[in-house]
N, C-alpha and C positions, 0 to 999 in steps of 0.2 A: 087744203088739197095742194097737192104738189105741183108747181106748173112747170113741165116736160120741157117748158121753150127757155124758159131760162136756166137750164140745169148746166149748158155747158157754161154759161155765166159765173153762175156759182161756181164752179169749177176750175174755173182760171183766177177766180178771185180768192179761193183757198190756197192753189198752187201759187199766187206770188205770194199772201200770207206766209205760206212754208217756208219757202227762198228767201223771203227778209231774217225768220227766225232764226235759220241755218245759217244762212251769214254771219247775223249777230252772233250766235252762240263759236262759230270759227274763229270770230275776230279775237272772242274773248280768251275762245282756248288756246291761241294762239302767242298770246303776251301773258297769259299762264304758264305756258310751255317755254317762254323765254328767260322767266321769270326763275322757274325750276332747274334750268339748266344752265343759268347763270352759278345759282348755288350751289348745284352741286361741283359746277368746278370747281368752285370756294370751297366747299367742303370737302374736298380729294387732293386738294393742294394743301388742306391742312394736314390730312394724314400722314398725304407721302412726305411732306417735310419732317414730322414728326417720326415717323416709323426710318428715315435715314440720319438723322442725326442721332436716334439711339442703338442705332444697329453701328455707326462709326464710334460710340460711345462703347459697344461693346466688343470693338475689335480693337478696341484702344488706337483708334487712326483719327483722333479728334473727336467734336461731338460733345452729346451731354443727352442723358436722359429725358427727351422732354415730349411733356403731354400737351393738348391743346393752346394750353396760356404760355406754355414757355416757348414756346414755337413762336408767339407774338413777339416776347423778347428778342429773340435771333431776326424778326424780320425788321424789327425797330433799327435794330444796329447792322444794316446792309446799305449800301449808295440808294439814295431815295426810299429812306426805309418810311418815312411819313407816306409816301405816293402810294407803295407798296400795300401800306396797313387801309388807309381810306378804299383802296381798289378791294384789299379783301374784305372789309367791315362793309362795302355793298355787297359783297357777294353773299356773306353772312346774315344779311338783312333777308337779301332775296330767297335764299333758302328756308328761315326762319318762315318767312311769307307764304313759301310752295307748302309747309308743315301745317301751318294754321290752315291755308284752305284745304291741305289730305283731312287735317280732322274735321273741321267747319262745315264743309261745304261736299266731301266725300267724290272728287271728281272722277275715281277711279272705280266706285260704286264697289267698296268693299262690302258695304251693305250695314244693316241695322241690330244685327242680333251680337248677346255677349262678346262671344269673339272678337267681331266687327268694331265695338265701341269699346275694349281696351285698348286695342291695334290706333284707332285712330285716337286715343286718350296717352296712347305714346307718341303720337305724334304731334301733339298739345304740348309736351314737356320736352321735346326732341327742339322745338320751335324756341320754348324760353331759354333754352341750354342757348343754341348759336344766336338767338338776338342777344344775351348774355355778354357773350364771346364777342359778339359785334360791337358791343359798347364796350368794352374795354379797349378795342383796340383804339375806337373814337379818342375815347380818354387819353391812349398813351399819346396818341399825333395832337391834342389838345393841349394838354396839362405837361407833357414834352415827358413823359416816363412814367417812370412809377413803375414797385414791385408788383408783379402778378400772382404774388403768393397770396397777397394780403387777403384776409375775409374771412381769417378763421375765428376770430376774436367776434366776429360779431354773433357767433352759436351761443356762447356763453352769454345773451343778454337772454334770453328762451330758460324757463326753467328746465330741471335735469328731468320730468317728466315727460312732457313735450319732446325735449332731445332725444330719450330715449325712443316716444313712438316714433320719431322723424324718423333716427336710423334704422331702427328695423323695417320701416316700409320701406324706403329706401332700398336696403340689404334684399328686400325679396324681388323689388322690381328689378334691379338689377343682375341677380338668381334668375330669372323668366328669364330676363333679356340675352344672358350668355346662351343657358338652352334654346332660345330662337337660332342665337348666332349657331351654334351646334346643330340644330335641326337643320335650318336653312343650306350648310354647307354640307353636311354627310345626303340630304335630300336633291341638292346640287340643282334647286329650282331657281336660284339666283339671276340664271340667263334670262329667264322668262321676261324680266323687263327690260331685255334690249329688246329695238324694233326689228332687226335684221338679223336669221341667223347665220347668214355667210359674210358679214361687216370682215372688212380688212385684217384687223384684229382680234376678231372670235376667239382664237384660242387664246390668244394675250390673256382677254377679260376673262376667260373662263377659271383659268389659274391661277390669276391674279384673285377673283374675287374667292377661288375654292380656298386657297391658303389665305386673303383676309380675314375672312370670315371666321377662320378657325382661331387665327390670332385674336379676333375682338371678343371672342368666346372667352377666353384665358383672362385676357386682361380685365372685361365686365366680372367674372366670376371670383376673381381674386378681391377686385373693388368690392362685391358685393358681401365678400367676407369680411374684409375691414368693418364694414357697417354692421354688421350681424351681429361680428366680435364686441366691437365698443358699445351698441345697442343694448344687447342679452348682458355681458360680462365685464368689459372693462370701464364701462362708463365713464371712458374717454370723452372729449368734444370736441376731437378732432376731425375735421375732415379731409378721408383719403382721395387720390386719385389716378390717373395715369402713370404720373410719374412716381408713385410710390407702391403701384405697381410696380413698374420697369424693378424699383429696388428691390421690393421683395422677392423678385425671380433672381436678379445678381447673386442676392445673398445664400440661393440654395445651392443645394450640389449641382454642378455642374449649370453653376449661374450665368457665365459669360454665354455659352451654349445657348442655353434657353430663352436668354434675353435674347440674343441676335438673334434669331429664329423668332422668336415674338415679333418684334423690330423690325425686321423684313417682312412680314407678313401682315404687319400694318402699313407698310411703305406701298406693298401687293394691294392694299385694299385701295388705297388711295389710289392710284394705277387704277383698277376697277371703275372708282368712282366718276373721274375725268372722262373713263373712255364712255362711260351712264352717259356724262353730261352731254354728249355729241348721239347719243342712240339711244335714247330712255326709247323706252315705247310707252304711250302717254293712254292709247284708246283701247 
């Protein structure tokens, strides 16, 4: 039987229960949140660097084509280019870290159903890509250089079966991924993860990320062709990327165009990213 006289006992004894839980769980989302917004200014600082040195590549005002790993190179050969690469290879960690727990741990409660668990099985591979990318740069400030091209020779120890299903899985997730980028930018639901919607720079991010977004469409979709192409038909073992993108736009009609317009619009997303990193909205 229930005794009436101690009920407000109980009662205070749940409510500090709660208040410790709540705490803990702040403290943690907390260095979560620092953790995620560490990375993605590492990962918006890779773009826009990447997205302006190809857009000055294709104004012919210096520059070079360059994707994720080549951007290490230019940052390697800058004053303090070691300090530079170790600052962004944490930040590349930490992002990698914010990815495993979107997939792991689902902090933003995309939920459990198909949808939910590709989404966060991109987030899985989004994760191995920039810890990737973070130990190379480790590598270049260790090992004092080294090309970033190198890795393609290692496909060919994989028989040409194997390679083939590689690339065409490949080819179609990165098929989805541009139509995301496409849905997401013509859908224009991209704001949704800023906290604030009158922040300083609103319409910056809004523009910035509306023409990202379109740009990373173009360039996943061209990538995903490469893979398609050599998978299904050429049974190449090459692997394409960013920067073989960038070329394949140069080389069509009205190439300089299109690339700088790509090229900027990855520089835009980058922009995007940075200003995430200050106003994600996390809850």
């Amino acid at each position: 039987m229930l005794n009436l006289y101690k009920l407000p006992e109980w009662f205070d004894k749940c409510l500090v229960n709660f208040k410790i839980k709540t705490t803990n769980q702040l403290k943690m989302k907390d260095s979560t949140k620092k953790i995620a917004k560490f990375g993605l200014f590492a990962k918006g600082s890779i773009y826009l660097i990447s997205g302006i040195l190809t857009l000055l590549s294709a104004l012919n005002m210096g520059g070079s084509k360059s994707g994720k790993f080549k951007v290490l190179d230019f940052l390697e050969k800058q004053p303090l280019g070691n300090v530079i690469l170790i600052v962004l290879a944490l930040g590349l960690i930490s992002y990698s870290v914010w990815r495993f727990i979107q997939c792991f741990s689902d902090p933003e409660n995309e939920g459990s159903d198909t949808k939910a668990k590709l989404k966060r099985a991109g987030f899985g591979v989004s994760g191995l890509i920039y810890l990737a990318l973070a130990g190379l740069a480790i590598k270049k400030v260790v090992a004092g250089g080294g090309s970033s091209s190198g890795g393609q020779n290692y496909v060919d120890t994989f028989g040409p079966t194997v390679i083939t299903i590689a690339f065409i899985i490949i080819g179609v997730a990165l098929a989805v991924k541009a139509i995301f980028h496409f849905k997401k930018a013509y859908q224009k639901k991209f704001m949704d993860e800023y906290s604030i919607a009158d922040l300083k720079y609103h319409k910056l991010a809004k523009n910035a990320g509306y023409f990202g977004y379109y740009a990373r469409a173009v360039v996943s979709g061209i990538i995903a062709f490469f893979f398609l192409k050599a998978g299904l038909y050429s049974g190449q073992n090459e692997i394409k990327g960013t920067q073989d993108a960038f070329s394949f736009l140069q080389d069509s009609s009205y190439g300089d165009i299109l690339l700088g317009l790509v090229a900027a619009g990855l520089a835009c997303y980058g922009i995007f990213v940075v200003l995430l990193s200050k106003h994600k909205k996390f809850d």
